[in-house]
Residue frames as qw, qx, qy, qz and C-alpha x, y, z in Angstrom:
[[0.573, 0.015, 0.808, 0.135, -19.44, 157.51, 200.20],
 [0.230, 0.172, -0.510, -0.811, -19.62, 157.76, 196.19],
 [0.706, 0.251, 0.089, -0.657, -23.15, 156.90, 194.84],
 [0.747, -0.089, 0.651, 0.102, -23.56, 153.50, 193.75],
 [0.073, 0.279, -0.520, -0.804, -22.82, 153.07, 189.67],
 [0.642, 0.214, -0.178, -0.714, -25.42, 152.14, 187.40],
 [0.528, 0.225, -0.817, -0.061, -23.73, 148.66, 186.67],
 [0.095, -0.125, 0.825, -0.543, -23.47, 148.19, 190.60],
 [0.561, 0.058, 0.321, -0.761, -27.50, 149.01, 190.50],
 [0.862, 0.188, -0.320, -0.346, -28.21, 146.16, 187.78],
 [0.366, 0.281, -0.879, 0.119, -26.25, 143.56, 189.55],
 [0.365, 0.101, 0.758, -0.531, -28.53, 143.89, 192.68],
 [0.591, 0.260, -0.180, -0.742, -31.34, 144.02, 190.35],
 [0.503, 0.360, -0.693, -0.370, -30.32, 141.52, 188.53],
 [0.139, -0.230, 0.729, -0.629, -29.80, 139.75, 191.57],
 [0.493, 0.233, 0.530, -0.649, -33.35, 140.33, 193.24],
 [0.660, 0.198, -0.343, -0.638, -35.06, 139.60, 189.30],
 [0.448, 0.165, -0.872, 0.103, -33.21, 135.65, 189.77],
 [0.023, 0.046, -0.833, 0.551, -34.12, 135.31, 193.32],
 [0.494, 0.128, 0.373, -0.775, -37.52, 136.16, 192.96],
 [0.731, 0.130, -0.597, -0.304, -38.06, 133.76, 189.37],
 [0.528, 0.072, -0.838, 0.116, -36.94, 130.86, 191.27],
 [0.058, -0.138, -0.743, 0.653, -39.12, 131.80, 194.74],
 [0.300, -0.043, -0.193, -0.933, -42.03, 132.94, 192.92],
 [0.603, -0.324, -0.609, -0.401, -44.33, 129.91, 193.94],
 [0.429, -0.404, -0.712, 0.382, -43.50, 130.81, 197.58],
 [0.185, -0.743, -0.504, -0.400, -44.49, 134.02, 197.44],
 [0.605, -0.256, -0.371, 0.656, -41.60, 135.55, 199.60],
 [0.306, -0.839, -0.271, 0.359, -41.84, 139.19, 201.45],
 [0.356, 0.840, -0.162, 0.377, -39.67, 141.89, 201.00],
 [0.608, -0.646, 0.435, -0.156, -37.94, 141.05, 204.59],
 [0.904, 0.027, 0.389, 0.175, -36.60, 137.68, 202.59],
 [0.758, 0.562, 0.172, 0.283, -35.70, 139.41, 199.88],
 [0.011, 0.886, -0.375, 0.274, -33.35, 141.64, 201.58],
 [0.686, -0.531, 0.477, 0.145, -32.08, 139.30, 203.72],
 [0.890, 0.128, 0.248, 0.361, -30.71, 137.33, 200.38],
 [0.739, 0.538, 0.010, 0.405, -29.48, 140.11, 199.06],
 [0.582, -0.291, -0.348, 0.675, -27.76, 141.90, 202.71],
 [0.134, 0.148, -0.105, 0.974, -29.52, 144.98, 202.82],
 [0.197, 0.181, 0.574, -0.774, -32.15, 146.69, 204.58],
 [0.395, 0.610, 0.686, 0.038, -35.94, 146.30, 203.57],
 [0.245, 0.911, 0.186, -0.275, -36.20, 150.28, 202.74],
 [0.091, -0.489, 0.716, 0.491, -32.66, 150.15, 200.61],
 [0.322, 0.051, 0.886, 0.329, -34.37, 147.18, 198.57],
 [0.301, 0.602, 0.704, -0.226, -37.19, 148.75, 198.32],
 [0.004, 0.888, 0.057, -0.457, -35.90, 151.86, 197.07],
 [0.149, -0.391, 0.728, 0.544, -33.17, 150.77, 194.79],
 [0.310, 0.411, 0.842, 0.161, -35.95, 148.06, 193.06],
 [0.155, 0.847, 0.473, -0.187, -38.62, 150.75, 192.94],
 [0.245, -0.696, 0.311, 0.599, -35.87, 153.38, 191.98],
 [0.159, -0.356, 0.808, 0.443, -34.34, 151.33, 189.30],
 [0.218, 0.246, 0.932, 0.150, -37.37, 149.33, 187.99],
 [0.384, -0.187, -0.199, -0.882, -40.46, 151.92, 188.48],
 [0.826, -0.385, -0.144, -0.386, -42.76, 149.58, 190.28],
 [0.576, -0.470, 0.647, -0.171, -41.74, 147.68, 193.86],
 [0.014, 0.345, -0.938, -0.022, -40.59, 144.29, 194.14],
 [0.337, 0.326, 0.821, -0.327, -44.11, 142.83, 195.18],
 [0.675, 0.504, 0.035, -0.538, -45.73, 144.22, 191.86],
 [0.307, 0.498, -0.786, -0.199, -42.35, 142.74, 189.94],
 [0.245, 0.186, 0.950, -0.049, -43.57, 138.79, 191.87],
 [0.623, 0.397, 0.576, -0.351, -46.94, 139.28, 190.53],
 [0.469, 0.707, -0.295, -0.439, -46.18, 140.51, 187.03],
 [0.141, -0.377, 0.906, 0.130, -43.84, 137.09, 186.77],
 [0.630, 0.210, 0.653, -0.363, -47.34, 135.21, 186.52],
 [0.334, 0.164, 0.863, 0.343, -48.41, 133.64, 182.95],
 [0.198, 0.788, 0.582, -0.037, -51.43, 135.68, 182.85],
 [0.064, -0.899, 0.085, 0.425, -49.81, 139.03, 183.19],
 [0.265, -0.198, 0.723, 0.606, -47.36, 137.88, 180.21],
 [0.281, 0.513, 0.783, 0.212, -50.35, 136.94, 177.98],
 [0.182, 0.846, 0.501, -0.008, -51.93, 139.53, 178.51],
 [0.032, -0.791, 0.298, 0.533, -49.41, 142.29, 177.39],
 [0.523, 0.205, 0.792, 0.241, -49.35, 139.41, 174.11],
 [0.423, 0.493, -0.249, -0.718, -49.92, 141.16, 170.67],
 [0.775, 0.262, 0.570, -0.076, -51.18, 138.85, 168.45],
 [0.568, 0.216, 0.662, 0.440, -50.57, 138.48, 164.53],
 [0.333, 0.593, 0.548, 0.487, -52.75, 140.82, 163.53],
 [0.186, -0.976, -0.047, 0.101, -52.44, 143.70, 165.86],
 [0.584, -0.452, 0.304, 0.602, -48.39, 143.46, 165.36],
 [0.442, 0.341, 0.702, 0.443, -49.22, 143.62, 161.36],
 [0.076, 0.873, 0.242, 0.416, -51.21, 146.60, 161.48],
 [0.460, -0.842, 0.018, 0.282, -48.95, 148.17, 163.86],
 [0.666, -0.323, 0.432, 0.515, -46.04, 147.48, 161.68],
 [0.312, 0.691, 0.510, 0.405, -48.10, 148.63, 158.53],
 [0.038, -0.979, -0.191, 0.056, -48.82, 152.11, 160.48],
 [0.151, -0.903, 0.170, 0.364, -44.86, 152.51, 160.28],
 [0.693, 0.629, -0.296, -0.191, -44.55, 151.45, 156.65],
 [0.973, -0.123, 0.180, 0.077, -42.20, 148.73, 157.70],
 [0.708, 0.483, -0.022, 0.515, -39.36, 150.61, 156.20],
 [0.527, -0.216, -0.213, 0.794, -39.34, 152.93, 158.71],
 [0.180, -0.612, 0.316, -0.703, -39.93, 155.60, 160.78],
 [0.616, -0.459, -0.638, -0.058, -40.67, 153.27, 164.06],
 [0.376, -0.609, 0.390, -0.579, -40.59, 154.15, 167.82],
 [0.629, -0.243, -0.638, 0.372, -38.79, 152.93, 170.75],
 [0.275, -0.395, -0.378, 0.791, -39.65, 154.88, 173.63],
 [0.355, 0.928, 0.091, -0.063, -40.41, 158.66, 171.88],
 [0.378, -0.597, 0.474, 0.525, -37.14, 157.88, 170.00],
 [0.761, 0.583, 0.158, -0.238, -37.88, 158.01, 165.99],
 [0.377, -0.518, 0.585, 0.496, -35.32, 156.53, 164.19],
 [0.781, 0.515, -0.264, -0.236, -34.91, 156.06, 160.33],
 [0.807, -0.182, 0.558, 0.059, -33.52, 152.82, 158.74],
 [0.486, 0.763, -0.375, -0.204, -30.91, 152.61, 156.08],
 [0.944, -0.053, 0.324, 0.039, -29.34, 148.87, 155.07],
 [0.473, -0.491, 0.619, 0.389, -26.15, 148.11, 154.50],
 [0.707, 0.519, -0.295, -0.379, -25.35, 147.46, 150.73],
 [0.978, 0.118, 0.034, 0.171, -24.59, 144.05, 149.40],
 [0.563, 0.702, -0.152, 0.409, -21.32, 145.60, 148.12],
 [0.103, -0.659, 0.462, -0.584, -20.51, 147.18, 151.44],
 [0.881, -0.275, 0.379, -0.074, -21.10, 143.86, 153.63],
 [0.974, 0.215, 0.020, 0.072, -18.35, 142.16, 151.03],
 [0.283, 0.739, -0.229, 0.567, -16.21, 144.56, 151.52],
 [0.525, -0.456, -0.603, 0.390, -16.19, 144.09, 155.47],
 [0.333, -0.902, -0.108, 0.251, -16.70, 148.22, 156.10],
 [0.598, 0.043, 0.137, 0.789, -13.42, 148.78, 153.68],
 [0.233, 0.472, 0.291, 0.799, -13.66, 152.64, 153.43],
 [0.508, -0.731, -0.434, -0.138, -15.65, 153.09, 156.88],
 [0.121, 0.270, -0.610, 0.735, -15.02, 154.70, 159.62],
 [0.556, -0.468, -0.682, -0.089, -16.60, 153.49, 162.55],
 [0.050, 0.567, -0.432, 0.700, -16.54, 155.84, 166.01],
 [0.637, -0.551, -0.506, -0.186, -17.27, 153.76, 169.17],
 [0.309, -0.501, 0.550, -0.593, -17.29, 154.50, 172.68],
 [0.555, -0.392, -0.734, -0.003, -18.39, 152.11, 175.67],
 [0.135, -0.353, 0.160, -0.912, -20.53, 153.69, 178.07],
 [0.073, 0.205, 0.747, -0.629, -22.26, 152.71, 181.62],
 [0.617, -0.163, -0.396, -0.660, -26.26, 152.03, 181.11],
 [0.659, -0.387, 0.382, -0.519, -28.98, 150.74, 183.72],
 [0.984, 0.142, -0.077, -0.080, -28.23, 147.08, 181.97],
 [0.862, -0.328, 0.330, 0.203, -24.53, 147.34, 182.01],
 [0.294, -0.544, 0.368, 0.695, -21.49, 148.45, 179.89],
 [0.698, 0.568, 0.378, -0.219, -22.31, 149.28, 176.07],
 [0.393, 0.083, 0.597, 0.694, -20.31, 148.60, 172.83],
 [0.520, 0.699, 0.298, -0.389, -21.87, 151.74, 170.58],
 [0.437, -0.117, 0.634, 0.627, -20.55, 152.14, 166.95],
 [0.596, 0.705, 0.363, -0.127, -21.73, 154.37, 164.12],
 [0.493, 0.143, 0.379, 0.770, -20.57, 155.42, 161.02],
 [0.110, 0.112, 0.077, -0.985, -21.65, 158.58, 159.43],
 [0.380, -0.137, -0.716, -0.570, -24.51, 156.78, 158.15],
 [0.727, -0.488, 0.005, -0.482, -26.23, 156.15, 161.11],
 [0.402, -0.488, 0.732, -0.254, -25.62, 153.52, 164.42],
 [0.573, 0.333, -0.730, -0.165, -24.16, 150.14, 163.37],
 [0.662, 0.028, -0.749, 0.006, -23.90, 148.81, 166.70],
 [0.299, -0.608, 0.235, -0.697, -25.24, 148.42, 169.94],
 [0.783, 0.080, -0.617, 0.010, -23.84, 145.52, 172.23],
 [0.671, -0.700, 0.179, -0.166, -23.79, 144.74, 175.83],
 [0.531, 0.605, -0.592, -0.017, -20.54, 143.74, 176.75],
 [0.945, -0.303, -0.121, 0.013, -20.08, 141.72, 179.85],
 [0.581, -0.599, 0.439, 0.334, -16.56, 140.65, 179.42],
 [0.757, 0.311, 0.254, 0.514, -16.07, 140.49, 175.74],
 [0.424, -0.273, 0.164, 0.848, -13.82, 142.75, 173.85],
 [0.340, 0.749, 0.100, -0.560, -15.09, 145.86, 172.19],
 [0.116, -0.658, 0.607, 0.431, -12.49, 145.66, 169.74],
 [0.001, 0.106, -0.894, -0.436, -12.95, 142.16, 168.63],
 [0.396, 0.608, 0.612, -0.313, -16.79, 142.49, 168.58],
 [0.469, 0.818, -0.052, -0.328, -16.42, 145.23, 165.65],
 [0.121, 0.520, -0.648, -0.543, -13.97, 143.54, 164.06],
 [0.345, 0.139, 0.927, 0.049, -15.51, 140.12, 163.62],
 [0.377, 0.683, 0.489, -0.389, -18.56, 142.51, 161.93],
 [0.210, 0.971, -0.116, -0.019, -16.67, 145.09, 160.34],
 [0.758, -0.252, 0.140, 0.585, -12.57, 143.23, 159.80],
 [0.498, 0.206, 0.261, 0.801, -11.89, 146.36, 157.03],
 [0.210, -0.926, -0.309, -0.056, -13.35, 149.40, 158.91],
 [0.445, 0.425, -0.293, 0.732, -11.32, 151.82, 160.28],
 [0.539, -0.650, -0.524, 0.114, -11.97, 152.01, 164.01],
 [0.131, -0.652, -0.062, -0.744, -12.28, 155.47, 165.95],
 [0.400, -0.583, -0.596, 0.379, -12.58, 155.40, 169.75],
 [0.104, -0.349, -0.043, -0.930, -14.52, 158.64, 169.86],
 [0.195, -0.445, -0.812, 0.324, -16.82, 157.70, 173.38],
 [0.100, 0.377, 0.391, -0.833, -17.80, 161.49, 173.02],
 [0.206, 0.080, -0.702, -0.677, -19.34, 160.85, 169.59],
 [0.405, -0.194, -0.893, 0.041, -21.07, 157.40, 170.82],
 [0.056, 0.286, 0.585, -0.756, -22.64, 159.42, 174.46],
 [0.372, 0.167, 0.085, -0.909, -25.38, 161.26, 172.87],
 [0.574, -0.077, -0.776, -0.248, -27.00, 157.46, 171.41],
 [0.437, -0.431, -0.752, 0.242, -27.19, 156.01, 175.25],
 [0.076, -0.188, -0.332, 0.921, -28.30, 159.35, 176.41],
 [0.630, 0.036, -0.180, -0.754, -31.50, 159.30, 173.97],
 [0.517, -0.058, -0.818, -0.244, -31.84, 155.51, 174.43],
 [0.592, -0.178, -0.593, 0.516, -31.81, 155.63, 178.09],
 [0.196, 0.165, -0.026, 0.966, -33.02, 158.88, 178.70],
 [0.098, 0.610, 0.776, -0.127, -36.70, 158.97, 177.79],
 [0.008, 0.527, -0.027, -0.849, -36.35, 162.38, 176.74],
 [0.723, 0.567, 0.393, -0.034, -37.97, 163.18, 173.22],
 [0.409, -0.122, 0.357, 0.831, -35.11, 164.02, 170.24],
 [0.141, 0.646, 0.159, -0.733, -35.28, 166.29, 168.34],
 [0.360, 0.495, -0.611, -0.503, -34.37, 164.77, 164.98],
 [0.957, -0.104, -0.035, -0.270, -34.58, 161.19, 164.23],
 [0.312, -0.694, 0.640, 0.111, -31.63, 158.68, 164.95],
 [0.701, 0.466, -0.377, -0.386, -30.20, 157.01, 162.08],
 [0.855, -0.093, 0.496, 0.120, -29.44, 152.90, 161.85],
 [0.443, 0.620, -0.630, -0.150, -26.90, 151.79, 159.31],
 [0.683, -0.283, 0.640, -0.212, -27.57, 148.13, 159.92],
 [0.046, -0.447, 0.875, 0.180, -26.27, 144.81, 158.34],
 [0.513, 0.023, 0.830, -0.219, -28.24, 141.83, 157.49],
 [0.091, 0.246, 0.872, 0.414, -29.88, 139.80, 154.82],
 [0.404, -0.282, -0.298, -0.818, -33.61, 141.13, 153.66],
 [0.624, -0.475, -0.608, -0.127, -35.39, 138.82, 155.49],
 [0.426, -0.354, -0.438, 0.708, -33.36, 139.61, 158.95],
 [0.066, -0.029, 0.045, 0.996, -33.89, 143.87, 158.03],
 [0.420, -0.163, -0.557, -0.698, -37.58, 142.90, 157.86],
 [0.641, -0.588, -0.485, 0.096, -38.16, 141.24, 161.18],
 [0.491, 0.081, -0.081, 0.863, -36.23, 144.18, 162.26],
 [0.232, -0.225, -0.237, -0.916, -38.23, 146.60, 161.07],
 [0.578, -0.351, -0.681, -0.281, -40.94, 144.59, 162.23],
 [0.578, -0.315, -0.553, 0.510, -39.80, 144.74, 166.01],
 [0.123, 0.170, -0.077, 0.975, -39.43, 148.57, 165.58],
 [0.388, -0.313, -0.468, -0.730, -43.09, 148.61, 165.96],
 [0.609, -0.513, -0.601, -0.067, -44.17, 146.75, 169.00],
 [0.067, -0.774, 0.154, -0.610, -44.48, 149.58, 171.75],
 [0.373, 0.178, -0.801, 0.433, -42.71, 149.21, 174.99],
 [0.376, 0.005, 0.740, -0.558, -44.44, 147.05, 177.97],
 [0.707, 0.427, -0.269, -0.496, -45.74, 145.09, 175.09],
 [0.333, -0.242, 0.875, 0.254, -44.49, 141.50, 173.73],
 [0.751, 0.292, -0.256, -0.534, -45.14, 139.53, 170.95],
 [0.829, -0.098, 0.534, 0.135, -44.36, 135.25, 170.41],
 [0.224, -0.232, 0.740, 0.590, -41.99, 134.20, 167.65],
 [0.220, 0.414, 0.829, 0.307, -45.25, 133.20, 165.48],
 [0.294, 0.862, 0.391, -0.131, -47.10, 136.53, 165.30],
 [0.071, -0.856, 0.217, 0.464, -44.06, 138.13, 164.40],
 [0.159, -0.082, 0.864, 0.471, -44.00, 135.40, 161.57],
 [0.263, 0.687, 0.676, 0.040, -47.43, 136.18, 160.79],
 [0.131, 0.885, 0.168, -0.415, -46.59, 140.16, 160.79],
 [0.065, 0.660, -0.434, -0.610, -43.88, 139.83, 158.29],
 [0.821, 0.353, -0.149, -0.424, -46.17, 137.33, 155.88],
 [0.629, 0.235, -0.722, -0.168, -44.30, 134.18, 156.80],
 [0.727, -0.417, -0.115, -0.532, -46.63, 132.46, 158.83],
 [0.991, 0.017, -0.122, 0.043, -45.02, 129.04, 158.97],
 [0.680, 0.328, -0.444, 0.482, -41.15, 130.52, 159.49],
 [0.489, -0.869, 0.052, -0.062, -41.32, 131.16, 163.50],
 [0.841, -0.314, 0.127, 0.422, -37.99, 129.27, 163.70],
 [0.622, 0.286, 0.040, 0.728, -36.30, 130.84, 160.83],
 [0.207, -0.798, -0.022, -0.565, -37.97, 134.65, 162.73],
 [0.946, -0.176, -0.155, 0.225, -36.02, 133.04, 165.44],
 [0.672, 0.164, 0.099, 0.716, -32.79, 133.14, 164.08],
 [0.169, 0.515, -0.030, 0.840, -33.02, 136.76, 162.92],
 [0.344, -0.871, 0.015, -0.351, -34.20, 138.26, 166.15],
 [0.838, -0.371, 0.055, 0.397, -30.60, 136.58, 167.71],
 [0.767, 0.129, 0.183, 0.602, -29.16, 137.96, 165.27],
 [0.107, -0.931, -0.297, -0.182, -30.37, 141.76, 166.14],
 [0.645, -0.071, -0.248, 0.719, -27.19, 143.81, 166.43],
 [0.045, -0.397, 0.238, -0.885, -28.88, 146.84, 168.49],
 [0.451, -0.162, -0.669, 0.568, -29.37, 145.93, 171.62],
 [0.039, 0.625, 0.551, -0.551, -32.64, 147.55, 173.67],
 [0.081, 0.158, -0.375, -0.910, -32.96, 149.87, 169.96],
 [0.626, -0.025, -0.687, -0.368, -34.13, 146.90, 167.95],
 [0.372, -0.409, 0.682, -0.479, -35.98, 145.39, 170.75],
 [0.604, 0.166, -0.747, -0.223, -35.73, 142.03, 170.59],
 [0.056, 0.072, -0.822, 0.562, -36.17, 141.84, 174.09],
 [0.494, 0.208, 0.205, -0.819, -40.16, 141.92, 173.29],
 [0.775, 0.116, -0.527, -0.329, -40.55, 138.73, 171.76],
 [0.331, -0.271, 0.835, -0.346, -40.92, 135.72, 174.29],
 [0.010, -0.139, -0.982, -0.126, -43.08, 132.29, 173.62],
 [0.416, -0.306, -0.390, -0.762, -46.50, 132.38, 172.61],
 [0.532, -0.584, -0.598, 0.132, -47.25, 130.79, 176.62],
 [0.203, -0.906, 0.122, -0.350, -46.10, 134.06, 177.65],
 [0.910, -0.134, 0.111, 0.376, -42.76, 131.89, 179.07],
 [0.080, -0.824, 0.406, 0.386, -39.36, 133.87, 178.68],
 [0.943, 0.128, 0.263, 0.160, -36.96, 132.86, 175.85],
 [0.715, -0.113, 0.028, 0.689, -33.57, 133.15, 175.19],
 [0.290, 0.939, 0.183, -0.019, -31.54, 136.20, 174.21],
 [0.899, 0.236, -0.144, 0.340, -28.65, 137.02, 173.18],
 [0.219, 0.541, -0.423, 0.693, -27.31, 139.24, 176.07],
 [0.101, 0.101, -0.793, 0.592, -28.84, 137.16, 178.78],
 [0.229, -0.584, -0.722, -0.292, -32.03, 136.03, 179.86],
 [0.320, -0.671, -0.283, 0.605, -32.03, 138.52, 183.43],
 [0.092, -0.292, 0.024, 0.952, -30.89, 140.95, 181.68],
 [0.101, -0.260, -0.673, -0.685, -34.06, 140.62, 178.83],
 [0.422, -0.684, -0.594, -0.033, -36.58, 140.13, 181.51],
 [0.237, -0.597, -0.378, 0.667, -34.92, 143.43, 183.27],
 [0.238, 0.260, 0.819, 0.453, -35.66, 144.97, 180.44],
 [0.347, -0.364, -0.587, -0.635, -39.00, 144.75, 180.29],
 [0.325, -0.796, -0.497, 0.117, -39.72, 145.72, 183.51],
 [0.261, -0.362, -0.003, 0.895, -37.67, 148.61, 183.28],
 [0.144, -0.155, -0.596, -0.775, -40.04, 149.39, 180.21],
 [0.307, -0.591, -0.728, -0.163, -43.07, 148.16, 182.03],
 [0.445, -0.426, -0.358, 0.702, -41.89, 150.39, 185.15],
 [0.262, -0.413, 0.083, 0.868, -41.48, 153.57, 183.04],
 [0.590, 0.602, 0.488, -0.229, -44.48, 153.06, 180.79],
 [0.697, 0.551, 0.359, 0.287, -42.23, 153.49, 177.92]]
């Protein structure tokens, strides 16, 4: 019998993450939680624990309010974290160092006229990825679900010149996803107004099995008062688990949206908590 895929493994996941939010004030077994999802206790256990780094029964307690809080940067630790990597870059995800290099005005009006883009999609523990760089560095990194690959980079990029080069694109979800340390750093070529390329940066900084609330991460890039409009740009974060945007959640320690699913944000971050980074 072939090995399950990766995708297969995040659906149970995904699965068991739902079943357990919504049962979490009864405090259900691991005997329950197989039965919902039809498979033996030591299969659930093993796939969870496999796939997550810590069991199902650490994953119910971690769900708790307190255990959010307390993994809570505040204002001023995000700030001096974000300071230590000059906010322009070098940051760390994982022990992945990437540099950060912004789209010119000129080249965003252009839509990518003169680009070449090479992308692949490629199996990851979350589910199929859109990747896309130019020579400048990765442009895009996008769960897909069921949209199109295709019209995802064009709607971004309508006067690019598009590449399907998936062997190009592999060696991105192989350091993202890996845990391995690189050897070089891995370059961004990313899109977005100053302000957005600035809560960006900002995010680059907050180390994984961490979180922060929309409002310290409007306190770490010196606008206290704009949680909503720091908001916006982290939706608008077009690398997926890079930029992790999946590390911001209300300041009650409370999940909150995201823009490739809330399950999938909240696996995540226990795949991050699991694997201590």
């Amino acid at each position: 019998m072939p090995a399950p895929s990766p995708a297969a493994d995040y659906a149970r996941v995904a699965d068991a993450i739902d079943w357990l939010r919504a049962h979490r004030r009864e405090q259900p077994g691991l005997d329950a939680l197989a039965r919902h999802l039809k498979l033996s206790d030591a299969h659930v256990q093993r796939l969870f624990t496999r796939w997550a780094g810590i069991s199902p029964k650490r994953f119910l307690q971690s769900l708790t309010l307190a255990d959010a809080r307390a993994r809570l940067l505040d204002a001023d630790d995000l700030l001096d974290l974000s300071l230590s990597v000059g906010l322009s870059g070098p940051g760390r995800l994982h022990d992945l160092f990437v540099t950060f290099e912004a789209v010119s005005p000129g080249e965003a009006r252009t839509g990518g006229a003169g680009v070449t883009l090479r992308w692949g999609v490629h199996a990851t523990p979350f589910g199929d990825m859109l990747v896309a760089a130019s020579a400048r560095g990765v442009c895009t990194l996008h769960f897909l679900d069921d949209a199109d690959p295709l019209a995802l980079l064009r709607a971004d990029w309508p006067n690019a010149r598009l590449a399907h080069d998936p062997v190009a694109t592999a060696p991105v979800v192989a350091r993202l996803f890996g845990r391995g340390v690189p050897d070089a750093p891995l370059a961004l070529w990313l899109k977005g107004s100053n302000f957005q390329l600035q809560v960006w940066r900002a995010l680059l900084a907050i180390p994984p099995g961490r979180l922060t609330s929309y409002a310290a991460l409007a306190g770490a890039v010196g606008k206290p008062r704009a949680a909503r409009t720091v908001g916006s740009a982290v939706a608008a974060n077009p690398l997926a688990v890079l930029i992790p945007c999946h590390r911001v959640i209300h300041a009650a320690g409370t999940p909150s949206p995201y823009r490739w699913g809330a399950t999938r944000k909240t696996a995540i971050q226990l795949w991050e908590l699991g694997g201590d980074g």
